[in-house]
C-alpha positions as CSV (number, residue, x, y, z in Angstrom):
1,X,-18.6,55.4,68.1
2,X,-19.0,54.4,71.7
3,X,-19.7,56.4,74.8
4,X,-19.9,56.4,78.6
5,X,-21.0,58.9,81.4
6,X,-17.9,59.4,83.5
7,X,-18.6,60.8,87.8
8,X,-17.7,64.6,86.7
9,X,-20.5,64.3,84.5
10,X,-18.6,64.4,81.3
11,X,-19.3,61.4,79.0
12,X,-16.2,60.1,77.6
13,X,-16.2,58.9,73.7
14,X,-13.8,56.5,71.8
15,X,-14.3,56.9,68.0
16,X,-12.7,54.1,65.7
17,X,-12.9,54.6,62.0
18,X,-15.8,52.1,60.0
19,X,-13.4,51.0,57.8
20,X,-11.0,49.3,60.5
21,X,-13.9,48.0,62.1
22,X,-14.8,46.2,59.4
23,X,-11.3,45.4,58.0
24,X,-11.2,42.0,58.6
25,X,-14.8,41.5,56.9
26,X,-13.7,43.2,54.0
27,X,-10.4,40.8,54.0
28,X,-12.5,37.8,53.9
29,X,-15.1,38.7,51.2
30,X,-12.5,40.2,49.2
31,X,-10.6,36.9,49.7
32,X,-13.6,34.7,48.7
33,X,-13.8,36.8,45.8
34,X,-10.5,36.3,44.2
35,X,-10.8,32.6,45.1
36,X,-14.2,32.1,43.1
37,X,-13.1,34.1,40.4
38,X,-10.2,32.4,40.0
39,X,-11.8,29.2,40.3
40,X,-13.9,30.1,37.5
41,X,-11.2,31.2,35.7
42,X,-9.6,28.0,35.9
43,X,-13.6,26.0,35.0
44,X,-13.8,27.9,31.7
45,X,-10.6,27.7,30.5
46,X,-10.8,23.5,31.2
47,X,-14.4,23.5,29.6
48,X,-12.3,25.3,26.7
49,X,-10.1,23.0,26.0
50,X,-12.1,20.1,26.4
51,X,-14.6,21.2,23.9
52,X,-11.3,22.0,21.5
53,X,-10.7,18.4,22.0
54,X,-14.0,17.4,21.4
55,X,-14.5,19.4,18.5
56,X,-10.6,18.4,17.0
57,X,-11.6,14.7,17.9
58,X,-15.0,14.9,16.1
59,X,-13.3,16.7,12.9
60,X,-10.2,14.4,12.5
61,X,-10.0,11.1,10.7
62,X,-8.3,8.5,13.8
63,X,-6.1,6.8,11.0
64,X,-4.2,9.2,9.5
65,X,-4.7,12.7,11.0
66,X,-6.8,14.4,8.0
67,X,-10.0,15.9,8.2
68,X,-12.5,13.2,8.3
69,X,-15.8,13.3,6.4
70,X,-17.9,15.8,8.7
71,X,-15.2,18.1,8.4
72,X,-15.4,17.6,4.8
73,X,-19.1,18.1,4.5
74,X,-19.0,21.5,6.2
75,X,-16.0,22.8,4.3
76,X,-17.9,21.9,0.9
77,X,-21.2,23.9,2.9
78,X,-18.8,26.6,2.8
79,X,-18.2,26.8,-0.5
80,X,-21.7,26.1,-1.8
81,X,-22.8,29.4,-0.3
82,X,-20.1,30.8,-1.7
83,X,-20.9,29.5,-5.4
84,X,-24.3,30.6,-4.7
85,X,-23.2,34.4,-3.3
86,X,-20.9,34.1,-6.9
87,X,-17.3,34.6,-4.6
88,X,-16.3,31.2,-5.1
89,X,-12.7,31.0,-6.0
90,X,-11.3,27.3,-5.7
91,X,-9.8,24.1,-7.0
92,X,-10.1,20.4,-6.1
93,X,-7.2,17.8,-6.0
94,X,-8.3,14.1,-5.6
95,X,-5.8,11.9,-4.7
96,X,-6.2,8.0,-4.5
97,X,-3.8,5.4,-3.2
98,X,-2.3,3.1,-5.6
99,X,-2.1,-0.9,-5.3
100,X,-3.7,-1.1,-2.1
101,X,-6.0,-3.9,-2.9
102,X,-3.1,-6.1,-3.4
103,X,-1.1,-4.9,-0.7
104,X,-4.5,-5.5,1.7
105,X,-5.1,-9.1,0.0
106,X,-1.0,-10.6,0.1
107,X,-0.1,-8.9,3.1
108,X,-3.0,-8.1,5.5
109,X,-4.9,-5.1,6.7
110,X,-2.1,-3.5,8.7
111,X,0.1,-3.2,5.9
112,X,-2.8,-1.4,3.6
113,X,-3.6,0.9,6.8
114,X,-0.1,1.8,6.9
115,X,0.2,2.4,3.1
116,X,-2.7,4.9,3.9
117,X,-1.1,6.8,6.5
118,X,2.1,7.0,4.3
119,X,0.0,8.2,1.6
120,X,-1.5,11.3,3.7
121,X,2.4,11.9,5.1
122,X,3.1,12.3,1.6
123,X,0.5,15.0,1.2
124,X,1.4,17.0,4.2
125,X,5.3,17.2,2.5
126,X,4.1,18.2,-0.7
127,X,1.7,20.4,-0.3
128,X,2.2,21.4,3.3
129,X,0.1,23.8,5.4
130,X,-3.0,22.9,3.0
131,X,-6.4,21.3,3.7
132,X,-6.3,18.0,3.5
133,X,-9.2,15.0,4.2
134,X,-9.4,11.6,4.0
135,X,-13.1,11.0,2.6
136,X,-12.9,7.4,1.5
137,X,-10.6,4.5,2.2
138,X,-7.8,5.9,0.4
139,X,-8.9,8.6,-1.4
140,X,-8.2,12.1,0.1
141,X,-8.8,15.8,-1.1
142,X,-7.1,18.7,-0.8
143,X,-9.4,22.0,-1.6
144,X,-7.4,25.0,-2.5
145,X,-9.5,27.8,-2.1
146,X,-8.6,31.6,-3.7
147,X,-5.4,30.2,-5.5
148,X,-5.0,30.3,-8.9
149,X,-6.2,27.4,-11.2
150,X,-2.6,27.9,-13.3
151,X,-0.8,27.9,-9.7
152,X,-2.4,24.7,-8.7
153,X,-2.0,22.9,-12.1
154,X,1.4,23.2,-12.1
155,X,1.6,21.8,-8.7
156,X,-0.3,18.7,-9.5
157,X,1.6,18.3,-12.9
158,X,4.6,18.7,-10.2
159,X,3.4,15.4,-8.0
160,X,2.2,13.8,-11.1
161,X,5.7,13.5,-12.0
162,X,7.4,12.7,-8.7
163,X,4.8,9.8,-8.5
164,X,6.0,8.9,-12.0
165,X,10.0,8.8,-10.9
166,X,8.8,6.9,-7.8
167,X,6.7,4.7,-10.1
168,X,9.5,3.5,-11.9
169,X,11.4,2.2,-9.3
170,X,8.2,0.4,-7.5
171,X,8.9,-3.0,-7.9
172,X,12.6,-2.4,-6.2
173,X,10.8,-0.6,-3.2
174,X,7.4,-2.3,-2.9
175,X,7.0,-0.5,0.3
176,X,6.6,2.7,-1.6
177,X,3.8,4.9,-1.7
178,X,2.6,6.4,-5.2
179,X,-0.9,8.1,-5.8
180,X,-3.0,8.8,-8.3
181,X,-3.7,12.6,-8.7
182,X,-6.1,14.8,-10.3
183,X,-7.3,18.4,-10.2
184,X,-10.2,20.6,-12.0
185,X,-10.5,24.6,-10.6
186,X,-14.1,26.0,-10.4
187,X,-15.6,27.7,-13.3
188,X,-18.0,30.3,-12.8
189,X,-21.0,29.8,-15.4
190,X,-20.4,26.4,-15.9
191,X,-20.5,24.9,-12.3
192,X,-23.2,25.0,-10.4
193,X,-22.0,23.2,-7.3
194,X,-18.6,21.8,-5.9
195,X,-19.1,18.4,-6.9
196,X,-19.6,19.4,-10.6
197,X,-15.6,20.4,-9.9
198,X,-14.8,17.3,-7.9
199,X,-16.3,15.0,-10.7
200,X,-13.9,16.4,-13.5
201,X,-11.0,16.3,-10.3
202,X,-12.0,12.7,-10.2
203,X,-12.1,11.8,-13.7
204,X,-8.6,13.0,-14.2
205,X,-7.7,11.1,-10.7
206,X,-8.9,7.9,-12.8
207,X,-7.2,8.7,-15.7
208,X,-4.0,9.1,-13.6
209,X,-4.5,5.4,-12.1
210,X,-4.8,3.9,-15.5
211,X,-1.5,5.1,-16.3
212,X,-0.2,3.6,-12.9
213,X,-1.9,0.3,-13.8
214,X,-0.9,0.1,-17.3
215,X,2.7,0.3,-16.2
216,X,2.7,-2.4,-13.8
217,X,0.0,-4.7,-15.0
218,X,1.2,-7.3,-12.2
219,X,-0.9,-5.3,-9.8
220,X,-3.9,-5.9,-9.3
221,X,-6.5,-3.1,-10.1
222,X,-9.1,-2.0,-7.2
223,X,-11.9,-2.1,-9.9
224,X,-13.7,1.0,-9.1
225,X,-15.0,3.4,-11.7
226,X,-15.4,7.2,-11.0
227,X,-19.3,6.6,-11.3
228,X,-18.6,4.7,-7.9
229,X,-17.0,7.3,-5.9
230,X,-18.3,8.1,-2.0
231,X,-19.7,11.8,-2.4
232,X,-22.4,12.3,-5.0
């Protein structure tokens, strides 16, 4: 409010409300406001995605796509603590990629590389929306956790046979991907870890090869025994 002594002796007073006074104040910080909040709006949400990107990047094999082998390691974590709360409820499929040291040696690196990725491409049609990783040079693992161990040997007795029919006709289509598979399903009282499971997976992955090898003995074997595997 604001007042003045007038000559009849009256004072004359001109009241304006607070809120107009300060109108355009409140304007401005309410502007500033919006601004920094959408601002920091727009910070977290990048920061979000980066570290998505940074946390996909670490996790993902560059090759093929899979999970690589720290996403591997924390996955089998999981399960450990599960095996040790006694809610473990899993199987293991071990896949290996057939005639690549012969492809590597008679038609370079490139060719083997691509054999890989055509290898895990494979995987992702047959056994789509599962996990997959890539945890040596061509040897990947799908983990099929609370499924049944009939369920998934009947899928791997499924791709055993596929690889069989595409087997046959290898040396007509040399560019054609076959794996070696195996599987083993947890046991409760007679494993006491994961990699008791993914030993007898890998056994039977070898077992699998043989059979590959001892129908084409042209190819040249990799020479690896399942005491030599990557994860022990």
């Amino acid at each position: 409010m604001e007042s003045s002594q007038i000559k009849n002796g009256m004072r004359l007073a001109i009241l304006v409300p607070e809120a107009e006074l300060n109108y355009k104040q409140d304007v401005m910080t309410y502007t500033i406001f919006l601004l920094t909040a959408a601002i920091s709006a727009i910070l977290i949400l990048t920061m979000t995605s980066i570290l998505r990107r940074i946390f996909k990047m670490s996790h993902t094999d560059t090759l093929t796509g899979a999970g690589n082998s720290s996403s591997y390691i924390e996955r089998i974590t999981e399960i450990g603590d599960k095996i040790n709360e006694g809610t473990a409820i899993f199987s293991v499929m071990v896949f290996d990629v057939n005639n690549l040291k012969h492809v590597n040696d008679t038609q370079g690196h490139a060719a083997g590389d691509h054999l890989i990725r055509n290898g895990y491409q494979l995987l992702t049609e047959e056994f789509p929306r599962s996990e997959i990783y890539r945890i040596g040079g061509d040897e990947f693992v799908i983990i099929m956790e609370n499924k049944l161990s009939d369920l998934c040997g009947e899928m791997i007795r499924g791709f055993r046979q596929r690889m069989r029919d595409y087997s046959e006709s290898y040396r007509e289509l040399p560019g054609q991907v076959v794996l070696a598979a195996g599987m083993a399903s947890y046991v409760p009282g007679t494993d006491n870890s994961y990699m008791d499971v993914f030993q007898r997976a890998d056994e039977k992955m070898y077992k699998n090869k043989s059979e590959f090898y001892d129908h084409h003995p042209e190819m040249e074997r990799r020479g690896i025994s399942p005491e030599e595997t990557r994860w022990h």
